[in-house]
KOLGU-4560 file (N, C-alpha, C; in nm, 3 decimals, padded with zeros to 5 digits):
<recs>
<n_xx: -14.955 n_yy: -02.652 n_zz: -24.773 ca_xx: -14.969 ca_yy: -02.738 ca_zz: -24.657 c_xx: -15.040 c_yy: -02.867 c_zz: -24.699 mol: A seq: 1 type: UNK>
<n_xx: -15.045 n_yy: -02.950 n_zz: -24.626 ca_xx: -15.156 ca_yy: -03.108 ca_zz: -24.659 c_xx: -15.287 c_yy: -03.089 c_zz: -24.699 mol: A seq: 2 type: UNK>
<n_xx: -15.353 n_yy: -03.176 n_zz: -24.570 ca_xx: -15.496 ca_yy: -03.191 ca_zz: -24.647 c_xx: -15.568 c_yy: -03.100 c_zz: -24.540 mol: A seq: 3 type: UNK>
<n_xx: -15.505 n_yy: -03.023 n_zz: -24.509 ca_xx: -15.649 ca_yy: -02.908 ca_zz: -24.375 c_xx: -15.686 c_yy: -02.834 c_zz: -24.536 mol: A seq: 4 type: UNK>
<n_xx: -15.809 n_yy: -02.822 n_zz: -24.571 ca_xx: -15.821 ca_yy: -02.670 ca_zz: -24.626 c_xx: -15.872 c_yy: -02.585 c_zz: -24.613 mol: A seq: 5 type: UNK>
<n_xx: -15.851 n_yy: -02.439 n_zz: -24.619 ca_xx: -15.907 ca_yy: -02.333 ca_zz: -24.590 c_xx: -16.065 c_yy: -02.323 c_zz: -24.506 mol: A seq: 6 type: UNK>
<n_xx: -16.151 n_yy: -02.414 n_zz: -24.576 ca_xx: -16.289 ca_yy: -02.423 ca_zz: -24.548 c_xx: -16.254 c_yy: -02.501 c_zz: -24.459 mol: A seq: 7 type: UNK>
<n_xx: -16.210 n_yy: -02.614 n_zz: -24.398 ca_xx: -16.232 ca_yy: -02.698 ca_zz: -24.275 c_xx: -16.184 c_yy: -02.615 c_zz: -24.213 mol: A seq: 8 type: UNK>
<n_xx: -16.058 n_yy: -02.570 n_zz: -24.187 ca_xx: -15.958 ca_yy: -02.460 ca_zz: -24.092 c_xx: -16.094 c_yy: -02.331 c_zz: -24.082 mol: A seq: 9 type: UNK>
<n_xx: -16.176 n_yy: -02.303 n_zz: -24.139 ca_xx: -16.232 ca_yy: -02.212 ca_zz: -24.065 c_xx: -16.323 c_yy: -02.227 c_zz: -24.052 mol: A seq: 10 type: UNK>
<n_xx: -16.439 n_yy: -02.356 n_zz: -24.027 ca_xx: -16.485 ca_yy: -02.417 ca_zz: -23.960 c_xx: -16.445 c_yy: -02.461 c_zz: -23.837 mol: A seq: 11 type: UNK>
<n_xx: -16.344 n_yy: -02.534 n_zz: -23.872 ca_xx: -16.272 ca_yy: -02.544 ca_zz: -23.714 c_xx: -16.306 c_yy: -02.463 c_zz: -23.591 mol: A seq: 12 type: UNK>
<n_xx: -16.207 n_yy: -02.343 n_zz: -23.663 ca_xx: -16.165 ca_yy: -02.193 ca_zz: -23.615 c_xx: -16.301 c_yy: -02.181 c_zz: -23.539 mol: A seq: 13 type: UNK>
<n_xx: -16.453 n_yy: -02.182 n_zz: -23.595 ca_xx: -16.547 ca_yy: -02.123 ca_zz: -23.540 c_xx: -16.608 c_yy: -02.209 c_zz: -23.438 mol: A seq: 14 type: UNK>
<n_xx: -16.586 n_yy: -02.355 n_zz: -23.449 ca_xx: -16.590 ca_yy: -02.415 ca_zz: -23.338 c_xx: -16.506 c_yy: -02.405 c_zz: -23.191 mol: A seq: 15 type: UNK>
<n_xx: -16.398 n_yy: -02.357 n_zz: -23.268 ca_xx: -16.284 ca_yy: -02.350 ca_zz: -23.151 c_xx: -16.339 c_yy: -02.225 c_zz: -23.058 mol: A seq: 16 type: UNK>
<n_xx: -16.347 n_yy: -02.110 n_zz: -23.119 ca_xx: -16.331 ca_yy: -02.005 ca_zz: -23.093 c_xx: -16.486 c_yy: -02.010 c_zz: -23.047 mol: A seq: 17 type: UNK>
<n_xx: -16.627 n_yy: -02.073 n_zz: -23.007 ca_xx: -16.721 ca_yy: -02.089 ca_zz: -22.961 c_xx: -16.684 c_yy: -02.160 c_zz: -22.820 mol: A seq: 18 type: UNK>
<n_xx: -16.595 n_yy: -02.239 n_zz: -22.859 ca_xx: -16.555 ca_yy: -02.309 ca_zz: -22.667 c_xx: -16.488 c_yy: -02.217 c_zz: -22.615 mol: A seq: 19 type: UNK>
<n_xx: -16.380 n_yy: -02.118 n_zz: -22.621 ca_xx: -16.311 ca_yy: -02.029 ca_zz: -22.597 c_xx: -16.163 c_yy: -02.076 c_zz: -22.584 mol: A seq: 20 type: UNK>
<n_xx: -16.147 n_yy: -02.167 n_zz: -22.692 ca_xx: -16.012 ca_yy: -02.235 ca_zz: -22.687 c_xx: -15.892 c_yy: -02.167 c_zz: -22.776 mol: A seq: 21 type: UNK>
<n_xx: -15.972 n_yy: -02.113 n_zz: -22.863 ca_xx: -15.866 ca_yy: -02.002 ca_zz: -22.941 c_xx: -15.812 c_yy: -01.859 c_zz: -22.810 mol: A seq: 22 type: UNK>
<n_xx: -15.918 n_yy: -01.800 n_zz: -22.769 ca_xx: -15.884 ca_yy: -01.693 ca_zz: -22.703 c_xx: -15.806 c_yy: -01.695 c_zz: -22.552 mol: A seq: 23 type: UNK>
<n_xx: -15.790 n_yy: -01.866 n_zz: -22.551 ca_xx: -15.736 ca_yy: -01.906 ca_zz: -22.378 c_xx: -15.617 c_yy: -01.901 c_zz: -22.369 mol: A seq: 24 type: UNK>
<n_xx: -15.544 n_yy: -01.976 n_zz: -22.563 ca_xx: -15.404 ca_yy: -01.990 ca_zz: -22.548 c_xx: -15.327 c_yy: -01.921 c_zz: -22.662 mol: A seq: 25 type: UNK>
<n_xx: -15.195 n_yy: -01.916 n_zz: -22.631 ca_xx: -15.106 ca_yy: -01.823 ca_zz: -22.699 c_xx: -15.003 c_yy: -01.876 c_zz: -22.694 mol: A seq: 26 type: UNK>
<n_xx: -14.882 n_yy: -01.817 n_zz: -22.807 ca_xx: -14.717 ca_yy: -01.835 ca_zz: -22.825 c_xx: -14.654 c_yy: -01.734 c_zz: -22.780 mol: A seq: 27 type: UNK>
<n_xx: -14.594 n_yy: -01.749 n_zz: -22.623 ca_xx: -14.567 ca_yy: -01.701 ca_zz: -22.589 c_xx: -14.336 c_yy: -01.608 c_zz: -22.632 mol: A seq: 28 type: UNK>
<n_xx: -14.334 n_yy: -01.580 n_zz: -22.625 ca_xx: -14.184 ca_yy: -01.535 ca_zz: -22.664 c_xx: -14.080 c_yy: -01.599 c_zz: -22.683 mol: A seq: 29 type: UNK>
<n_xx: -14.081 n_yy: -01.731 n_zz: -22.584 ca_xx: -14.019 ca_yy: -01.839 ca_zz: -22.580 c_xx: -14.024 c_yy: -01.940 c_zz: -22.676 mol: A seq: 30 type: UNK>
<n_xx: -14.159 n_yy: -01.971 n_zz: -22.715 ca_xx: -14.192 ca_yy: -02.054 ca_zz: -22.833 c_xx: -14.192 c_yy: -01.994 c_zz: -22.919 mol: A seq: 31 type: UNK>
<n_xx: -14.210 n_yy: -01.878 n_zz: -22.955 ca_xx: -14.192 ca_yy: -01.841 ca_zz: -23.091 c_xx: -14.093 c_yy: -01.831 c_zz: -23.143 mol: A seq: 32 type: UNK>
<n_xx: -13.990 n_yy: -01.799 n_zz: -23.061 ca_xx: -13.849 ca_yy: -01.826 ca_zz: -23.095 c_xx: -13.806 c_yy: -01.941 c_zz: -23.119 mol: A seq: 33 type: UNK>
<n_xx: -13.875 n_yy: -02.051 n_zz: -23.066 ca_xx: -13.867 ca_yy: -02.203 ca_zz: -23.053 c_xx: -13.897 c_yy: -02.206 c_zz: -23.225 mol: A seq: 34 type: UNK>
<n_xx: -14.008 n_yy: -02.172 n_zz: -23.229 ca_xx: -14.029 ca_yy: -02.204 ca_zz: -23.363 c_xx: -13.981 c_yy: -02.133 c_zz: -23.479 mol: A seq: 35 type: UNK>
<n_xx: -13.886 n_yy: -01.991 n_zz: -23.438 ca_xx: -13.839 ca_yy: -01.953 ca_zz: -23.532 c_xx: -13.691 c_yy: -01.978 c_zz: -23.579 mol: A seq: 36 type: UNK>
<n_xx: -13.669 n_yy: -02.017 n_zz: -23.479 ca_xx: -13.509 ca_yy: -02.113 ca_zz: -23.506 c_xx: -13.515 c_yy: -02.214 c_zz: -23.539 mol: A seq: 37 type: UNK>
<n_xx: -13.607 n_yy: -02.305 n_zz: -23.526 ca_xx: -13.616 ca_yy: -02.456 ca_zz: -23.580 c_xx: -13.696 c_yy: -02.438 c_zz: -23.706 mol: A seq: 38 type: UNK>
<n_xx: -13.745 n_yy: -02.360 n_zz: -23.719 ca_xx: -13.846 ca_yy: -02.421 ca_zz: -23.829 c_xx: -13.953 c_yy: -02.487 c_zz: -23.836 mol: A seq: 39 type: UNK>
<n_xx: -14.021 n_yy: -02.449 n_zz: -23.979 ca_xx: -14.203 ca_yy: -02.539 ca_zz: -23.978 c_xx: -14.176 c_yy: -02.700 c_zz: -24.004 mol: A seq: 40 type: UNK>
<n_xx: -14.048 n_yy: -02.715 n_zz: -24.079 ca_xx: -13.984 ca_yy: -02.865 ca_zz: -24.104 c_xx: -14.041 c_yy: -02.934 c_zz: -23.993 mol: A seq: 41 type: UNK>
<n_xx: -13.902 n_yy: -02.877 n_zz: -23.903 ca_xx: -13.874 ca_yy: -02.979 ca_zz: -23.774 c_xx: -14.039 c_yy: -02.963 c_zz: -23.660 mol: A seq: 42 type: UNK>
<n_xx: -14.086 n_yy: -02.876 n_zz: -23.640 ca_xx: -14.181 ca_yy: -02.864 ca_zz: -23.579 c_xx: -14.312 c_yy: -02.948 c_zz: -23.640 mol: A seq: 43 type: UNK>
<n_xx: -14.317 n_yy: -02.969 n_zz: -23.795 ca_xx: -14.390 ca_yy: -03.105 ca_zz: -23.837 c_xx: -14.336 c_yy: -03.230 c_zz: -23.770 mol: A seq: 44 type: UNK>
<n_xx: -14.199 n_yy: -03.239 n_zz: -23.774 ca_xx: -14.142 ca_yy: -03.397 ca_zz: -23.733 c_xx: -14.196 c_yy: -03.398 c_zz: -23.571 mol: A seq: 45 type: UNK>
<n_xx: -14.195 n_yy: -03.238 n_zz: -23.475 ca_xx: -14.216 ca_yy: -03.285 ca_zz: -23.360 c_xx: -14.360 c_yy: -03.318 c_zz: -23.360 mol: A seq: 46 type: UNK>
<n_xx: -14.439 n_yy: -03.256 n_zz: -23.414 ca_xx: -14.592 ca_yy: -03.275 ca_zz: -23.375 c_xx: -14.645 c_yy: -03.399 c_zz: -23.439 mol: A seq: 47 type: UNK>
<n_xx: -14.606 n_yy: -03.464 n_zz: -23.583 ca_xx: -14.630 ca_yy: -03.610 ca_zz: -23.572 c_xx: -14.591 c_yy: -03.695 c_zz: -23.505 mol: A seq: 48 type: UNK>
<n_xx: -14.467 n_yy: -03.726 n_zz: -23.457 ca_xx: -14.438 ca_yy: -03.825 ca_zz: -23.328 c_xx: -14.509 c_yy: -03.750 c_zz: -23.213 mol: A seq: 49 type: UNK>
<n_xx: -14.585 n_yy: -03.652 n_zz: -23.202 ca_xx: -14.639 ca_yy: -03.640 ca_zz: -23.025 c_xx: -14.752 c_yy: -03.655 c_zz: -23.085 mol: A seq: 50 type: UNK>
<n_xx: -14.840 n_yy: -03.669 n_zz: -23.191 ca_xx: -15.008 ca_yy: -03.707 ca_zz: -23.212 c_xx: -14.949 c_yy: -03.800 c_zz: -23.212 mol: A seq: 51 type: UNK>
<n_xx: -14.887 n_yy: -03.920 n_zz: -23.311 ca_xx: -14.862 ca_yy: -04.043 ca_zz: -23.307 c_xx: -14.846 c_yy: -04.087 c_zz: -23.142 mol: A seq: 52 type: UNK>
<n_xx: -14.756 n_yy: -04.072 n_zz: -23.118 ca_xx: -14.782 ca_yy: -04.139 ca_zz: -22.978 c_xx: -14.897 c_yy: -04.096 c_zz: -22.880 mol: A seq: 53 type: UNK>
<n_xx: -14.872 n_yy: -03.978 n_zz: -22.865 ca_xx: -15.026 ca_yy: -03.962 ca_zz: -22.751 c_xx: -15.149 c_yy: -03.936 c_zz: -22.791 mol: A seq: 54 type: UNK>
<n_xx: -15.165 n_yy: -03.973 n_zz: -22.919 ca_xx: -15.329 ca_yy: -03.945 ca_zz: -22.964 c_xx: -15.313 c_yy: -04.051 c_zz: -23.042 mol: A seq: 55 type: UNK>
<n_xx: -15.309 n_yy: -04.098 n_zz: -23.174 ca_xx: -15.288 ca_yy: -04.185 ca_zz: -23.228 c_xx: -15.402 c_yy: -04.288 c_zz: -23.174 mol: A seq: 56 type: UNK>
<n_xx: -15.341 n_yy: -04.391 n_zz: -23.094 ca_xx: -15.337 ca_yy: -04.497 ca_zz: -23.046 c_xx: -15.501 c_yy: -04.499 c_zz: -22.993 mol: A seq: 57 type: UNK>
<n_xx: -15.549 n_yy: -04.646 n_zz: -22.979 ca_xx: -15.684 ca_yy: -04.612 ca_zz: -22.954 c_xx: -15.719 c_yy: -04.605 c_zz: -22.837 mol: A seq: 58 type: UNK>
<n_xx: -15.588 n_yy: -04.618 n_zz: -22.740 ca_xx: -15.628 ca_yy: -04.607 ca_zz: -22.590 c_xx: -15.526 c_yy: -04.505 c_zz: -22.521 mol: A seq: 59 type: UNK>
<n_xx: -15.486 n_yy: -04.412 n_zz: -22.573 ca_xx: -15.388 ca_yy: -04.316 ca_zz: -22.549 c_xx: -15.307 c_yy: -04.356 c_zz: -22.413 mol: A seq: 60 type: UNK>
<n_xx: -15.163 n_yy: -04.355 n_zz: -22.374 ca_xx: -15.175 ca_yy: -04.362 ca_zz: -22.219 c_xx: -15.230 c_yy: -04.198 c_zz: -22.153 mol: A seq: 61 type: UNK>
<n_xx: -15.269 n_yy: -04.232 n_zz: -21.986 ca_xx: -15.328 ca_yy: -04.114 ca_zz: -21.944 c_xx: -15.392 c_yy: -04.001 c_zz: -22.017 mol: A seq: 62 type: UNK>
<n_xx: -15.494 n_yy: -04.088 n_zz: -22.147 ca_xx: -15.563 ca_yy: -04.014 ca_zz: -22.212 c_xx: -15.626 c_yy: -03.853 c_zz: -22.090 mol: A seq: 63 type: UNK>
<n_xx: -15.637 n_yy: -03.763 n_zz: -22.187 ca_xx: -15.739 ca_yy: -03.661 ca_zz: -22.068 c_xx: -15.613 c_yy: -03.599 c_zz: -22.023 mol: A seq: 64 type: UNK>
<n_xx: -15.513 n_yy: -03.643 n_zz: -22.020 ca_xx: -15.386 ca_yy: -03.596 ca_zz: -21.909 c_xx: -15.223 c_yy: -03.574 c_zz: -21.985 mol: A seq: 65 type: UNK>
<n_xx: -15.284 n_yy: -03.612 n_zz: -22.130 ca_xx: -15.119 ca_yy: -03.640 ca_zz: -22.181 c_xx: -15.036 c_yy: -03.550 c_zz: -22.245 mol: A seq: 66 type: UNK>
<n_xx: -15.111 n_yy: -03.385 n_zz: -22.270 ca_xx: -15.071 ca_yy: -03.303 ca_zz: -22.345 c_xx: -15.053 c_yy: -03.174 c_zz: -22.238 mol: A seq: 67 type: UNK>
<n_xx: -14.912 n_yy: -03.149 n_zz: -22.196 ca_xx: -14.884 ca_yy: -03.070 ca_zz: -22.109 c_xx: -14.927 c_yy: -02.941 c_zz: -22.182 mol: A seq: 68 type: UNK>
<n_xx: -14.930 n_yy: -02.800 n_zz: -22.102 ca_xx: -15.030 ca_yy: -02.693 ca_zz: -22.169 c_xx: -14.965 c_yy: -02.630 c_zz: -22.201 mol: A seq: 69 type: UNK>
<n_xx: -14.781 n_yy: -02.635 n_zz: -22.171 ca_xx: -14.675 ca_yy: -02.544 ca_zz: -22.181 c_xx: -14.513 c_yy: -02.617 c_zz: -22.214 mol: A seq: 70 type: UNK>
<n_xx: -14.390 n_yy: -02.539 n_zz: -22.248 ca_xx: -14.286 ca_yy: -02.657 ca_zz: -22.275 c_xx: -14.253 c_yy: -02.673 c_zz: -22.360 mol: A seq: 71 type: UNK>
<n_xx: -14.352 n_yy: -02.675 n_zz: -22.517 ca_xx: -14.329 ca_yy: -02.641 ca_zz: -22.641 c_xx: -14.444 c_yy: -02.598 c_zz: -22.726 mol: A seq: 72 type: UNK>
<n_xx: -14.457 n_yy: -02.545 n_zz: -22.863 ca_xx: -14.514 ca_yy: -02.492 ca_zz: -22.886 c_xx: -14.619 c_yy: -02.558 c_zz: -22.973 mol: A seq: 73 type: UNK>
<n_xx: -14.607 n_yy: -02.675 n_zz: -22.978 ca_xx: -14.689 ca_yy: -02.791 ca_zz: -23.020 c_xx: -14.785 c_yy: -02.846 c_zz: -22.972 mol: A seq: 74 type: UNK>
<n_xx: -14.764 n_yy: -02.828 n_zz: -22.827 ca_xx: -14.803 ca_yy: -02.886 ca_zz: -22.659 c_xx: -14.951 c_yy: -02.736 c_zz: -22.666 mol: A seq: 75 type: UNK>
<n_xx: -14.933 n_yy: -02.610 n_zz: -22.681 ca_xx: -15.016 ca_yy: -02.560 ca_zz: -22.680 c_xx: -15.085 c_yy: -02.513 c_zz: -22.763 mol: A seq: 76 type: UNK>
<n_xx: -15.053 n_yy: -02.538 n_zz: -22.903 ca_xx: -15.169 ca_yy: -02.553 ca_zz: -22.993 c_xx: -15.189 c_yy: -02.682 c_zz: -23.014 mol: A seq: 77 type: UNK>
<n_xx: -15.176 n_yy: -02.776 n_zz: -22.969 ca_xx: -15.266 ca_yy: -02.873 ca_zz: -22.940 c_xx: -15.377 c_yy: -02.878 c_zz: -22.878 mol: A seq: 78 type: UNK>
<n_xx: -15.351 n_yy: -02.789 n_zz: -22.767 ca_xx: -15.493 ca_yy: -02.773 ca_zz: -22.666 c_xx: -15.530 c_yy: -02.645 c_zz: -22.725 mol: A seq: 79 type: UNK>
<n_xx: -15.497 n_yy: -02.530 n_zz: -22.786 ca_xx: -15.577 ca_yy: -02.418 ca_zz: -22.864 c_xx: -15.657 c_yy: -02.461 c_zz: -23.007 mol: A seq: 80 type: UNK>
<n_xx: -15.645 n_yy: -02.628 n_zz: -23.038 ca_xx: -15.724 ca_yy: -02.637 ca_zz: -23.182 c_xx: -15.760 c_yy: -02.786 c_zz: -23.149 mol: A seq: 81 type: UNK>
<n_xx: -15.786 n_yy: -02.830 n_zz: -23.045 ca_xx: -15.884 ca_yy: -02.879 ca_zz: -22.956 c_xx: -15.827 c_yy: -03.046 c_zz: -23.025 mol: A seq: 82 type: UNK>
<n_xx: -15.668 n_yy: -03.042 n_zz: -23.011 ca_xx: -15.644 ca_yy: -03.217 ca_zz: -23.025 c_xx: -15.542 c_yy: -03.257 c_zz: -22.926 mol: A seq: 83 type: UNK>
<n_xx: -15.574 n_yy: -03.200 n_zz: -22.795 ca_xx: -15.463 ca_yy: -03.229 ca_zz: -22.676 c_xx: -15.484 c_yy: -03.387 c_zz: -22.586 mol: A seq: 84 type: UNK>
<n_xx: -15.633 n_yy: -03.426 n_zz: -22.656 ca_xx: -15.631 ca_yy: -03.532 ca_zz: -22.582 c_xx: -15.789 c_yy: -03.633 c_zz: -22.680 mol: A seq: 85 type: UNK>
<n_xx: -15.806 n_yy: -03.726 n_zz: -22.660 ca_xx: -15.899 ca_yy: -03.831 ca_zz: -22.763 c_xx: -16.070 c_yy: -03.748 c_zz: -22.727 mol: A seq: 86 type: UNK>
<n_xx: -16.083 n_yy: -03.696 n_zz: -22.580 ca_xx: -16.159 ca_yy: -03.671 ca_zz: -22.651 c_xx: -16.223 c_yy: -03.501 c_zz: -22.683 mol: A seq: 87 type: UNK>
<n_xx: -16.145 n_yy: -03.453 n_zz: -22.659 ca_xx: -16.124 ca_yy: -03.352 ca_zz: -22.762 c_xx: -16.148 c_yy: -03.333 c_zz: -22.921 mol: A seq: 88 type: UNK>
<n_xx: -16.040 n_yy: -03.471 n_zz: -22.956 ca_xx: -16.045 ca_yy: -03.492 ca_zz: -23.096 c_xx: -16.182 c_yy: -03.524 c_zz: -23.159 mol: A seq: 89 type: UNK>
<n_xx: -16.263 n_yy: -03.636 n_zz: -23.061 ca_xx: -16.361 ca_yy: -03.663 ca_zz: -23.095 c_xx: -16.434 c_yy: -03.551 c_zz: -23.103 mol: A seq: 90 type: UNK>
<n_xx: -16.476 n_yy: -03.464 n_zz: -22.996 ca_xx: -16.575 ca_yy: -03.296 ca_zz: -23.022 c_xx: -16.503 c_yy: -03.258 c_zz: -23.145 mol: A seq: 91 type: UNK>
<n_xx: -16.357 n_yy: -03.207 n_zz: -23.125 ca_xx: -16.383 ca_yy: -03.149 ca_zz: -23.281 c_xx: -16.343 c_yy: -03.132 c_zz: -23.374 mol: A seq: 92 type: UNK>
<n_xx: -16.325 n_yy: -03.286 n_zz: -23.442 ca_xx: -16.266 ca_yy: -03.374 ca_zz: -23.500 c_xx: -16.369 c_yy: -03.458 c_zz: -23.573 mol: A seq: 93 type: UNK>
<n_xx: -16.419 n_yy: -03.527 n_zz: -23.436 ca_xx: -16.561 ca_yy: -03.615 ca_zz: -23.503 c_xx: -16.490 c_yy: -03.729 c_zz: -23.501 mol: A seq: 94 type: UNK>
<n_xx: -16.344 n_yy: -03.775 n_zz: -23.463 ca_xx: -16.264 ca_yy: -03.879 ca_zz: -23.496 c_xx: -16.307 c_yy: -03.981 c_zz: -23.351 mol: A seq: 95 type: UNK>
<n_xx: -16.389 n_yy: -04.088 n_zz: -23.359 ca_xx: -16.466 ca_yy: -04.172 ca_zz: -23.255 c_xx: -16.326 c_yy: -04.223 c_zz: -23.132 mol: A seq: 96 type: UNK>
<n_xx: -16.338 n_yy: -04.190 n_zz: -23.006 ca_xx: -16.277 ca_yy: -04.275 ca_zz: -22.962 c_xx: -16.268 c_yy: -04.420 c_zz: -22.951 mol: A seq: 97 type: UNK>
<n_xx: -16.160 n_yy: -04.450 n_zz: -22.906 ca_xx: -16.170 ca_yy: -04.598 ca_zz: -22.879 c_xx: -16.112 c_yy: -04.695 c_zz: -23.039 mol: A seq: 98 type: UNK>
<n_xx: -16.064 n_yy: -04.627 n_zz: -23.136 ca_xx: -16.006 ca_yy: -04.657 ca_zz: -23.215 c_xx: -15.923 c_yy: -04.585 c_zz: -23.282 mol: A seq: 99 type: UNK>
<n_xx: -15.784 n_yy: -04.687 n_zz: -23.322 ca_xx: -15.650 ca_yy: -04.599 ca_zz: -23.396 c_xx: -15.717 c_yy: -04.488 c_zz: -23.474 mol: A seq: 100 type: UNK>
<n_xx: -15.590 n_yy: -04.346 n_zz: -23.479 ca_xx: -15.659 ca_yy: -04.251 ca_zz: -23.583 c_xx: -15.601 c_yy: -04.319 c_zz: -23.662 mol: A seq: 101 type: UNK>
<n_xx: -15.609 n_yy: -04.250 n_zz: -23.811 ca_xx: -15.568 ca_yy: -04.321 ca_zz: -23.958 c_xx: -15.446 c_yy: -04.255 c_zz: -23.983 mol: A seq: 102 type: UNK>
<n_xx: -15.327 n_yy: -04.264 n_zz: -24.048 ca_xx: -15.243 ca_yy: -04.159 ca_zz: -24.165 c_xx: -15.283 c_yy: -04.066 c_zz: -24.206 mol: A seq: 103 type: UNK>
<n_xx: -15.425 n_yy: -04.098 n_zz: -24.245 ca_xx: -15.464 ca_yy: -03.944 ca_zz: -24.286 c_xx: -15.515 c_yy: -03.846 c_zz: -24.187 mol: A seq: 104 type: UNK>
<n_xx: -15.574 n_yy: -03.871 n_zz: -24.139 ca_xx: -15.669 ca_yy: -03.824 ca_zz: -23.999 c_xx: -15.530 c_yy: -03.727 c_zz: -23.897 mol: A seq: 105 type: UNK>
<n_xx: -15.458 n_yy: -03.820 n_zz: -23.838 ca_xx: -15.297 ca_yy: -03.757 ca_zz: -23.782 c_xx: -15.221 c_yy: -03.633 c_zz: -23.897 mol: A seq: 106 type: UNK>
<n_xx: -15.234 n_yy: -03.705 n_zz: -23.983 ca_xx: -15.199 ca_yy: -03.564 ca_zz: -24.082 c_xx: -15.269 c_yy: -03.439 c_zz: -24.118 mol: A seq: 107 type: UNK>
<n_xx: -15.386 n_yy: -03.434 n_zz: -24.099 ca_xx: -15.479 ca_yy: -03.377 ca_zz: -24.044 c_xx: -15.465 c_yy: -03.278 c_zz: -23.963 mol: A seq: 108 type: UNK>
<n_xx: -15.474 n_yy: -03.316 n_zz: -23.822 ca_xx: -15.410 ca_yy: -03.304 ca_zz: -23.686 c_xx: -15.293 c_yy: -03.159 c_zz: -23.674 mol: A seq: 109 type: UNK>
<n_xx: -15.194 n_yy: -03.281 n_zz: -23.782 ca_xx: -15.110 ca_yy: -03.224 ca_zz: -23.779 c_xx: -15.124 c_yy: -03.094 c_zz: -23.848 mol: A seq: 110 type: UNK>
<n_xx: -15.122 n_yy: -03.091 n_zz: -23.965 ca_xx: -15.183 ca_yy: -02.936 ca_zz: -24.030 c_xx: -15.239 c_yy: -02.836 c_zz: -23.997 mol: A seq: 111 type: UNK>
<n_xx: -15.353 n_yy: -02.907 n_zz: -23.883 ca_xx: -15.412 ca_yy: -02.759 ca_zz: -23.814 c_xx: -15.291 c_yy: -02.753 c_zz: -23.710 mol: A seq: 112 type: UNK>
<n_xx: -15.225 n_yy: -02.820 n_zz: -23.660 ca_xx: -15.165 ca_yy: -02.756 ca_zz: -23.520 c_xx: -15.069 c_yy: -02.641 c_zz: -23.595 mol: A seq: 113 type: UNK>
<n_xx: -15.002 n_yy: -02.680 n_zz: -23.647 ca_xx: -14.919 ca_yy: -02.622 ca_zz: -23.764 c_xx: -14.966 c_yy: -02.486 c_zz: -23.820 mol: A seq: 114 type: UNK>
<n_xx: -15.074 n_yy: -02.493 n_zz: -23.849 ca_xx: -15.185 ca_yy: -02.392 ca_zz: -23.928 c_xx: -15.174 c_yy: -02.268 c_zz: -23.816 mol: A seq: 115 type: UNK>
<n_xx: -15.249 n_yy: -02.343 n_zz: -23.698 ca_xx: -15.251 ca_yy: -02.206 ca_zz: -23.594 c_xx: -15.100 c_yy: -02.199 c_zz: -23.550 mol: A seq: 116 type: UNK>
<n_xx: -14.992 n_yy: -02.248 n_zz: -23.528 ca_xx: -14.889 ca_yy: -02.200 ca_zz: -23.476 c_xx: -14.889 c_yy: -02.083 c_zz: -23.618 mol: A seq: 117 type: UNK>
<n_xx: -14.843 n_yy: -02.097 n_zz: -23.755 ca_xx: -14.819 ca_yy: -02.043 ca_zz: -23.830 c_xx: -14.920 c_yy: -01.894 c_zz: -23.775 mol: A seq: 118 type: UNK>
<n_xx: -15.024 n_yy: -01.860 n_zz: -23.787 ca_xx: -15.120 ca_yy: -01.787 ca_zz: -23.747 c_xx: -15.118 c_yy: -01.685 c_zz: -23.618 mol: A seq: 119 type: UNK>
<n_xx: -14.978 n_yy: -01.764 n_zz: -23.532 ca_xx: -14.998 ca_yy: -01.702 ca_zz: -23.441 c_xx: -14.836 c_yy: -01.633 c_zz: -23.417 mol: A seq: 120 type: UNK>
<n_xx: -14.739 n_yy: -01.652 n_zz: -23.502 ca_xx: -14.633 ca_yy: -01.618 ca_zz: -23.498 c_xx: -14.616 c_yy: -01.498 c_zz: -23.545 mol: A seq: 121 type: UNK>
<n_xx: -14.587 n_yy: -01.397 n_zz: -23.457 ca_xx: -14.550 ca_yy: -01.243 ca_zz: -23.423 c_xx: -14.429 c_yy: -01.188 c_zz: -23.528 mol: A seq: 122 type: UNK>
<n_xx: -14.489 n_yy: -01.196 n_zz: -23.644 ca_xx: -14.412 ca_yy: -01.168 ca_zz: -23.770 c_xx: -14.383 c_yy: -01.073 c_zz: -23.840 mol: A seq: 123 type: UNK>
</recs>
């Protein structure tokens, strides 16, 4: 995978799982199938264009509001690894609002969402 490694991902994990954001959400039957027919490929291509556009940017539109909780399976580990909205990212991330994330930072992002879908697929 990129640049998450093991030691940040379970750091993360213990932050996450202290808010109760790991134990709130799940892949439900629908998405996992989502993701087992498409692939970890295409499910990278979807989750960088949806951080790029709705997190990314340093003023998100309808920041707080832009990451539906259901729909795909990107959409809810986004909000299970706490980057569904800026400031989220900022708690736990550390990534400051109010300015663009970086290439690297989104790639980032991306890896953990990725990380826990992988993690959570009924295999």
């Amino acid at each position: 995978m990129g640049k998450l490694s093991d030691k940040d991902w379970n750091e993360l994990k213990k932050k996450l799982s202290e808010d109760g954001r790991l134990e709130k959400f799940v892949l439900g039957e629908p998405e996992q199938e989502y993701v087992t027919s498409r692939g970890m490929d295409i499910l990278r291509l979807h989750a960088t264009d949806f951080v790029n556009k709705r997190l990314a940017p340093a003023k998100p539109k309808n920041d707080g509001r832009q990451t539906p909780t259901k729909g795909h399976p990107v959409f809810i580990a986004q909000h299970a690894c706490g980057c569904n909205d800026r400031t989220a990212v900022e708690q736990f991330f550390g990534y400051e609002k109010g300015r663009e994330l970086t290439g690297d930072e989104v790639e980032l992002i991306v890896d953990t969402i990725l990380h826990w879908i992988e993690e959570h697929l009924d295999t």
